[in-house]
C-alpha positions, 0 to 999 in steps of 0.5 A: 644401047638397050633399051630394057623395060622390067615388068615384075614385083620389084621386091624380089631378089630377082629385079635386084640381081637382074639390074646387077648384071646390067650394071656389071655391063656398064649398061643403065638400070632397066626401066621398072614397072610393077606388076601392081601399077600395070593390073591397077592401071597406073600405068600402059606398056605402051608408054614405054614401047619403041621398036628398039625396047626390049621387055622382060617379065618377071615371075608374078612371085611373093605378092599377094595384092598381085595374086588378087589382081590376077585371081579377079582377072580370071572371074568371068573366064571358063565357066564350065571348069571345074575349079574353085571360083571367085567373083571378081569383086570378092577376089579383091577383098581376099584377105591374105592367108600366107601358102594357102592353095586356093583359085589356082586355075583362076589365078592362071586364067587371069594372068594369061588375059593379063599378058595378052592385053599388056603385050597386044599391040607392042612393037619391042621385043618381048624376052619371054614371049607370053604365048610360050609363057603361057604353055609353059605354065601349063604342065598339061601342054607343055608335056604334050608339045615336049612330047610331039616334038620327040623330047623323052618326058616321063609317060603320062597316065592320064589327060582327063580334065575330069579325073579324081583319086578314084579314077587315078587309081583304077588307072594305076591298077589297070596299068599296073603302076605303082608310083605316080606323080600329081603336079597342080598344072599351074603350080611353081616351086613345087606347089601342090605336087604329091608323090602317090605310092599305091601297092598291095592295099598300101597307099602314101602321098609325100607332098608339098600340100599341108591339108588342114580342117579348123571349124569344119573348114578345109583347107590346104596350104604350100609347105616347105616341110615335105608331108606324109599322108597314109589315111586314105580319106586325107589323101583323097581330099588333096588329090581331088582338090587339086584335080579340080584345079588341073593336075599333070599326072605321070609316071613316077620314075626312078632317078641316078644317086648321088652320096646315097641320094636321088637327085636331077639337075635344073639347066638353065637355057639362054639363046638356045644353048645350055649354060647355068646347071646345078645339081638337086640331090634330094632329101624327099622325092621333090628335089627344089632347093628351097624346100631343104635340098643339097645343092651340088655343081656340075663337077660333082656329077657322078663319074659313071656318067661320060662326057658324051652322054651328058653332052646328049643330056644338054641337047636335049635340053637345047631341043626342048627349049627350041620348042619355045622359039619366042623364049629367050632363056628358060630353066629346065629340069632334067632327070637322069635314069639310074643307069646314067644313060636315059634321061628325061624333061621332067618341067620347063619353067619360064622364069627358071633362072634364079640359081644363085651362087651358079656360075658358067664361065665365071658369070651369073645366069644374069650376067649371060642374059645380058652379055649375050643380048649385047652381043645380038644387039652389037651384030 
């Protein structure tokens, strides 16, 4: 019988359908810990640990009592960095300021102690490990291992941990590019991403990122509702905020279309193998489904497309998956050039197999985890 301990944010739908799949399997509910008992103390994964458990983490999602935990762990961590710090007294005290971007490279630094103390001395499997979950929050190395491994990512502009709207555009100009992407290296769900269109005296930055000034303060926030800024003084304040905060930056590449529309594909990997996929057609260059993108099945990929090449596309997938070898599921988002051929990993995510309503061979991503942890267990 498995033994499943879930660490995670128990309000979240995520809990509620993973103990749906176990129960579809005729199997007990998984043994549930917050994420707030473990930074409070409350509790030791110890307690639970047996050679026979198995651990699952959960995305650290929609708390923000857990983000302070995390924010406060990460005080006295990288004092050199250039990002936004806190102590971890006041980080305690932050009020809640719903979608507000603000001590992300503190927030990571702090939720990577965390994992690393919780897990240090623990028998039970760990379903992700946190030494891949770590890099896989950090788009910087993520990208770097993708692409030592001979994984097609798109070309990286710049690694310079020191880098500003000023120096990324001498950088697009002596290149001659156009278009880049600037990701916040530790965002998820497309938080603090902006798109960067530079030409002929022209610029543009479409983003996630709500920039805000009230009583001479700025501030920036996560939006759903995509923005366009063409000031140039607002679009520096938001690139050089997130700069400081570590930022993956790349080439902006063109994607196949789909009724009119670019789009890409989220792939969900399980236990190696290339299971759950939908398709994002966008509506703005960010394609997640939760900032208003239309959502399309596999079945609906264009018919230009052979079964061969997508074949190639899902290996891909595999191989960049098996570059996270103590992983045992992840969501990975693949675009596809326009002419159906190329293709490319655009970001892993560990926690990337929320994609409800998806199914492969009639099953859930959650249902597949279980089923095919059952039949590791069974061999």
């Amino acid at each position: 019988m498995l033994n499943l301990v879930l660490i995670s944010n128990p309000e979240t739908r995520r809990v509620q359908l993973f103990q749906q799949a176990l129960e579809r399997c005729e199997l007990p509910p998984a043994r549930s810990i917050s994420y707030a008992d473990l930074l409070a103390c409350r509790c030791d994964l110890a307690q639970f640990d047996s050679p026979d458990t198995i651990f699952r983490f959960d995305a650290p999602e929609r708390s923000f009592e857990v983000d302070r935990g995390f924010i406060a762990a990460g005080a006295e961590l990288e004092p050199e960095g250039r990002h936004q710090r806190i102590s971890g007294s006041a980080a305690a005290q932050l009020p809640a300021d719903l979608g507000r971007i603000w001590y992300q490279r503190q927030w990571y630094l702090g939720w990577c102690e965390c994992l690393k103390i919780w897990t240090a001395n623990l028998q039970g499997r760990i379903l992700n490990h946190p030494d891949d979950i770590i890099v896989m929050f950090d788009k910087v190395r993520c990208q770097q291992i993708l692409a030592t491994a001979g994984i097609p990512i798109p070309p990286i502009l710049s690694i310079d941990p020191n880098d500003s709207k000023s120096t990324i555009a001498k950088l697009m100009d002596d290149r001659n590019i156009n278009r880049v992407f600037i990701k916040l290296a530790h965002g998820s769900s497309a938080s603090g991403v902006v798109a960067y269109d530079r030409r002929n005296g022209f610029e543009r930055a479409i983003t996630t990122v709500e920039r805000v000034v009230e009583a001479g303060e700025l501030r920036f926030y996560n939006s759903r509702l995509i923005r366009q800024y063409r000031d140039a003084d607002a679009i520096a304040d938001i690139i050089d905020f997130l700069t400081c905060e570590s930022v993956q930056i790349e080439t902006w590449l063109p994607k196949a279309r789909l009724e009119g529309r670019e789009f890409d594909v989220r792939v969900v990997v399980i236990s190696g193998q290339a299971r759950q996929a939908v398709i994002r057609v966008g509506n703005s260059p960010m394609t997640n489904l939760h900032l208003g993108n239309d959502r399309r099945e596999i079945t609906d990929l264009p018919p230009g497309l052979s079964p061969t090449i997508w074949a190639e596309m899902l290996a891909t997938c595999e191989r960049a998956a098996a570059c996270f070898p103590n992983t045992f599921y992840c969501g990975i988002d693949l675009l596809i050039a326009p002419n159906l051929k190329d293709h490319y990993i655009i970001e892993m995510n560990a926690f990337g197999d929320l994609l409800q309503g998806i199914t492969w061979n009639g099953e859930d991503t959650y249902t597949t985890q279980v089923k095919m942890l059952l039949t590791e267990y069974n061999k």
